[in-house]
Kinemage of the C-alpha trace (Angstrom):
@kinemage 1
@onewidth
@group {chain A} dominant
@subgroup {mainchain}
@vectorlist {calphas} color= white
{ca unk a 1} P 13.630 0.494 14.803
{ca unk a 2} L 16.443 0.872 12.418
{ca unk a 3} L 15.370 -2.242 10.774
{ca unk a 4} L 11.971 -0.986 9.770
{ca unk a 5} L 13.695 2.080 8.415
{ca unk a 6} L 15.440 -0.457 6.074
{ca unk a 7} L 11.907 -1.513 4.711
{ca unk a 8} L 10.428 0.750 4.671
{ca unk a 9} L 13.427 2.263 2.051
{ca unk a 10} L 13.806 -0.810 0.397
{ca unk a 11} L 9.886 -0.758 -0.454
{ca unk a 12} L 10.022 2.934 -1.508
{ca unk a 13} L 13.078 1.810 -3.801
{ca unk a 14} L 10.987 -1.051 -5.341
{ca unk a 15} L 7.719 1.218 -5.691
{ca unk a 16} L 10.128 3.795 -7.545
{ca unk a 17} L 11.338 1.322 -9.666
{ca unk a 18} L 8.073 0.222 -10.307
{ca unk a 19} L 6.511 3.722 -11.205
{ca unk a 20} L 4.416 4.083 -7.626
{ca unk a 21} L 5.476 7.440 -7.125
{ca unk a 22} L 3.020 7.903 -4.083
{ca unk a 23} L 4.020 4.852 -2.504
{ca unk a 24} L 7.079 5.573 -2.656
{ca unk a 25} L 7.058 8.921 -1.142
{ca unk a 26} L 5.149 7.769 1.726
{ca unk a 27} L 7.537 5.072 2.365
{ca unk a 28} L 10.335 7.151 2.162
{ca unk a 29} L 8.647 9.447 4.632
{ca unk a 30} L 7.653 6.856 7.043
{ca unk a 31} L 12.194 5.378 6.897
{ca unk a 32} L 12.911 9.259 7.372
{ca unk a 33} L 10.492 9.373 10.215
{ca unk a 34} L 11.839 5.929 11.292
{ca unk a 35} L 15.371 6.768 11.380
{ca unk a 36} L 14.947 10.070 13.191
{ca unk a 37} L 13.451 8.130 15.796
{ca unk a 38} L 16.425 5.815 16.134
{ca unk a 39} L 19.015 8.760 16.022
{ca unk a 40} L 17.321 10.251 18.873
{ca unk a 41} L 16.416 7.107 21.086
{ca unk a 42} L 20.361 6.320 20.485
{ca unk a 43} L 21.423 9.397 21.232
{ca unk a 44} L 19.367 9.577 24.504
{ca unk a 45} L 20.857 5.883 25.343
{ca unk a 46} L 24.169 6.916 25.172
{ca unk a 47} L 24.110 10.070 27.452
{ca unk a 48} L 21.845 8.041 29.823
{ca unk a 49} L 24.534 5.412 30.104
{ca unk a 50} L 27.396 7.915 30.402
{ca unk a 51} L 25.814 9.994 32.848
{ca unk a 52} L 25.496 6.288 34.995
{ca unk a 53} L 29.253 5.519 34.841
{ca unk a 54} L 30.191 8.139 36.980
């Protein structure tokens, strides 16, 4: 998931560059989204797993 975060940044950088301002919002968006996503699904791993090792 974290990948697709990446490109999904990298293409907004490359559609900024480029002058696609709404492109490049929406990909932006959809890495935010992305790497929300990831943040929580760790986080949720990690206290899963902890609360196992006891």
């Amino acid at each position: 998931m974290l990948h697709y975060a990446v490109i999904f940044f990298v293409i907004a950088l490359i559609a900024a560059v480029f002058g696609f301002g709404g492109i490049a919002a929406g990909a932006a968006g959809i890495a935010k989204i992305l790497f929300v996503v990831f943040l929580v699904m760790a986080v949720a791993s990690f206290l899963i797993n902890a609360s196992r090792g006891r």
